[in-house]
C-alpha positions as CSV (number, residue, x, y, z in Angstrom):
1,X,-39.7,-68.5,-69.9
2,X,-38.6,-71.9,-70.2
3,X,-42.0,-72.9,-69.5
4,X,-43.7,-71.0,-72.1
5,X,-40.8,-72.3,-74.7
6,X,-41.8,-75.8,-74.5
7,X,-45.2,-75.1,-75.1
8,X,-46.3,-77.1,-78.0
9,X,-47.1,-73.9,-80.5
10,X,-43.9,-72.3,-79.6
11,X,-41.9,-76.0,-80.3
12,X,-43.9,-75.3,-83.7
13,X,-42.6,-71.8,-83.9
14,X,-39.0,-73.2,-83.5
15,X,-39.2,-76.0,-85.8
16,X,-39.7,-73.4,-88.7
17,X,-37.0,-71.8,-87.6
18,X,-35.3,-74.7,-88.4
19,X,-36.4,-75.7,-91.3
20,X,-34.8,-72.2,-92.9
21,X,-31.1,-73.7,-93.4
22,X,-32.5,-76.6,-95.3
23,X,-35.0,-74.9,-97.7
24,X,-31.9,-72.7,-98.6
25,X,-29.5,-75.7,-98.9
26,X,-32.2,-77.2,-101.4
27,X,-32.3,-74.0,-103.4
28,X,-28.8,-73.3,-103.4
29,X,-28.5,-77.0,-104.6
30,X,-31.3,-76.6,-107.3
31,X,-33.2,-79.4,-105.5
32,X,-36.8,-77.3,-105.8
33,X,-38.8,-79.9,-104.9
34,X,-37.3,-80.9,-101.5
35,X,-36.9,-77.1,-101.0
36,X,-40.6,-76.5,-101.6
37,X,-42.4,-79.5,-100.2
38,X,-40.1,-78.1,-96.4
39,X,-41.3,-74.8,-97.0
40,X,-44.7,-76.2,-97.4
41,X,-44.2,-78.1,-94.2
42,X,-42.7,-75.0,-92.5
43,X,-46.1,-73.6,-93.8
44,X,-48.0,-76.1,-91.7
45,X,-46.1,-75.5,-89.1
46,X,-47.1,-72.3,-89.2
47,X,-51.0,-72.4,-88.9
48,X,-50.4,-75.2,-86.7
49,X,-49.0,-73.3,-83.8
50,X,-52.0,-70.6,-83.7
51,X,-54.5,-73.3,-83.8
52,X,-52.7,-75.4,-80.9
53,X,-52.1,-72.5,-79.1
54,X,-55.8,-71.4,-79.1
55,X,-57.1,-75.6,-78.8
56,X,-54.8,-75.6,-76.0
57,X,-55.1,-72.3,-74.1
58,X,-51.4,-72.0,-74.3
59,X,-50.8,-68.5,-75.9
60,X,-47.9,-66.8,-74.3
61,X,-46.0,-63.9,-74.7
62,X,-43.2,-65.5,-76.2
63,X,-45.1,-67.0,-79.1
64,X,-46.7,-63.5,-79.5
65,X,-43.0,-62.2,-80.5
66,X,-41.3,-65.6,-82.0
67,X,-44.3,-66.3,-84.3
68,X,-44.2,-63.6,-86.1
69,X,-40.3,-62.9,-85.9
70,X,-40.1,-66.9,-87.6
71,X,-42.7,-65.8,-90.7
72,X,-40.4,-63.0,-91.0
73,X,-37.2,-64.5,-91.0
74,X,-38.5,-67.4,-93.2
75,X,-39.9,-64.7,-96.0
76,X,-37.5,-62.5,-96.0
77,X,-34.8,-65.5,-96.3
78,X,-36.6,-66.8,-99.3
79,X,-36.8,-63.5,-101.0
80,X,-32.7,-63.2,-100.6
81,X,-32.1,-66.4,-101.6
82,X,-34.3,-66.3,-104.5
83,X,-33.0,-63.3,-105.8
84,X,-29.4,-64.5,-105.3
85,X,-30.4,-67.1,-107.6
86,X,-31.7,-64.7,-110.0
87,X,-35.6,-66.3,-109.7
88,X,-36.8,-63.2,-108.4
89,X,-35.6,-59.6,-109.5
90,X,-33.5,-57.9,-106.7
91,X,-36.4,-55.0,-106.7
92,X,-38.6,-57.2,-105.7
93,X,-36.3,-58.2,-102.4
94,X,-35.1,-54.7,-102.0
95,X,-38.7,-52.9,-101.9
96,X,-39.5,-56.0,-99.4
97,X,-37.0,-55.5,-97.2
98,X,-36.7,-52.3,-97.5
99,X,-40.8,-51.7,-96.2
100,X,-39.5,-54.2,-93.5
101,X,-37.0,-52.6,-92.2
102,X,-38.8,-48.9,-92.5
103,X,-41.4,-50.6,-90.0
104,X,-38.7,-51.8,-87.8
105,X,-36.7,-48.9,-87.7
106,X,-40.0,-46.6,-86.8
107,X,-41.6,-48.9,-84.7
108,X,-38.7,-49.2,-82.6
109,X,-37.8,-45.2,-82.6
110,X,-41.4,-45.1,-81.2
111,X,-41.9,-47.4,-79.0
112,X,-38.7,-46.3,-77.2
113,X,-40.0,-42.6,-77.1
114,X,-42.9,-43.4,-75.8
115,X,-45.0,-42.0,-78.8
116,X,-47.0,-45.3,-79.7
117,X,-46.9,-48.4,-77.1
118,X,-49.4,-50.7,-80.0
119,X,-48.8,-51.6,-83.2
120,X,-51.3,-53.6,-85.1
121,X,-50.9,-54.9,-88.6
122,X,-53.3,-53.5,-90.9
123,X,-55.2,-55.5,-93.7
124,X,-52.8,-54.3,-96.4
125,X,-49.7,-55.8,-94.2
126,X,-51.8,-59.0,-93.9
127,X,-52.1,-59.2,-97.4
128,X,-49.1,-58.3,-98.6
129,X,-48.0,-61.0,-96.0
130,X,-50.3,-63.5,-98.1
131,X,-49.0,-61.9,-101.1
132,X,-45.4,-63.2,-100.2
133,X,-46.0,-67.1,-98.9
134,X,-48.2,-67.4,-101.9
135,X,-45.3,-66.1,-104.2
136,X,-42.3,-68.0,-102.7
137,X,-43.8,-71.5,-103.3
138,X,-45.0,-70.6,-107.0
139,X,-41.2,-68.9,-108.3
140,X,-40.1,-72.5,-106.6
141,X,-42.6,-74.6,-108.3
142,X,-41.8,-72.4,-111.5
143,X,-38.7,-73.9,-110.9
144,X,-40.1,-77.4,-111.1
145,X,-42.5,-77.1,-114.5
146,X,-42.3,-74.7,-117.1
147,X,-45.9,-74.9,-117.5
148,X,-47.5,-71.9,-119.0
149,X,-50.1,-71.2,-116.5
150,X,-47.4,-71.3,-114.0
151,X,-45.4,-69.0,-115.2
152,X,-48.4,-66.5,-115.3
153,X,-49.3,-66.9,-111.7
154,X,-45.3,-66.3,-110.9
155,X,-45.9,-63.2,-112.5
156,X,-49.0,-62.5,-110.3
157,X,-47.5,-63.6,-107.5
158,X,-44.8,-61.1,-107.7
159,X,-46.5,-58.0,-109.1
160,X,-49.1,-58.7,-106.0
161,X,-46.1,-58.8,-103.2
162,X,-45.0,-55.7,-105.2
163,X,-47.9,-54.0,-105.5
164,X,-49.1,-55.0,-101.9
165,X,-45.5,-54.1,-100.5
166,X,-45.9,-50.3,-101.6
167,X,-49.5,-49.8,-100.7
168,X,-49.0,-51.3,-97.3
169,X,-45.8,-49.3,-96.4
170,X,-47.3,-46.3,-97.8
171,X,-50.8,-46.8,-95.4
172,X,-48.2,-47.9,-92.5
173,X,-46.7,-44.4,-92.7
174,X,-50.0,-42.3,-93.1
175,X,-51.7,-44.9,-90.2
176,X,-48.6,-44.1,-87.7
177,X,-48.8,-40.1,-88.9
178,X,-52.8,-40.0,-88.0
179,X,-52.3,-41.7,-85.4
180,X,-49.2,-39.2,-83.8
181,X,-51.1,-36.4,-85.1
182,X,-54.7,-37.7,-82.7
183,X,-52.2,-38.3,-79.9
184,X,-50.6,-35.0,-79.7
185,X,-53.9,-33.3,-79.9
């Protein structure tokens, strides 16, 4: 386990881990720009560690769970912060966390029964996914210029992780019900 935490992608994985404190101290400070050129950098991190981890045959189990678990933490920190500094609606957060934890919940209930042992993300997940690191950096670059055209793709930006959010709960649930449903047949 040690071993497989000092891989370089997992060191990756952990460094944007880190970073999280410090892009909320910027934002909490009002320093936008220092909050999103370390989210852009936790970004990097971010398709770094696949990439190294496929260059450098080191994929291992625990980068399988941390990777995503850091995006995670990362996003839905942003979102909470954000919305605590009123630069995105509360709605927005709550619908987001609230798919997030629906998946948790129900993945874990059954996984622990035994019922489903896989669970793959589906294209709507991975977009809505997209949907959310493309809106973080614009509300805080919004935050930066007032410019007109940035403003509009703010608005985008959230609509899409709104939008995306309920359409990709919404297939989760029917997926996992189909999928129950061919199982118990």
């Amino acid at each position: 386990m040690i071993r497989q935490l000092r891989s370089a992608p997992n060191l990756l994985t952990l460094a944007r881990l880190i970073f999280i404190p410090f892009i909320v101290i910027a934002v909490l400070d009002d320093h936008y720009f220092w909050a999103l050129t370390l989210f852009i950098v936790a970004g990097i991190t971010d398709g770094l560690d696949g990439l190294l981890a496929r260059l450098l045959k080191q994929k291992t189990l625990l980068g399988q769970y941390l990777d995503p678990i850091a995006d995670k933490l990362l996003l839905s920190t942003m979102f909470l912060v954000l919305s605590t500094m009123h630069k995105i609606r509360w709605t927005v957060t709550v619908l987001v966390f609230s798919r997030d934890i629906i998946i948790v919940i129900v993945c874990t209930l059954l996984y622990v029964t035994g019922a489903l042992k896989i669970f793959r993300p589906s294209w709507f997940g991975k977009a809505n996914t997209v949907a959310q690191i493309a809106t973080v950096p614009v509300v805080m670059l919004h935050q930066i210029s007032d410019s007109p055209w940035i403003a509009d793709l703010t608005r985008v930006g959230i609509w899409a992780t709104v939008g995306l959010t309920i359409v990709s709960g919404v297939h989760y649930v029917l997926r996992v019900a189909f999928e129950l449903r061919k199982n118990s047949n």
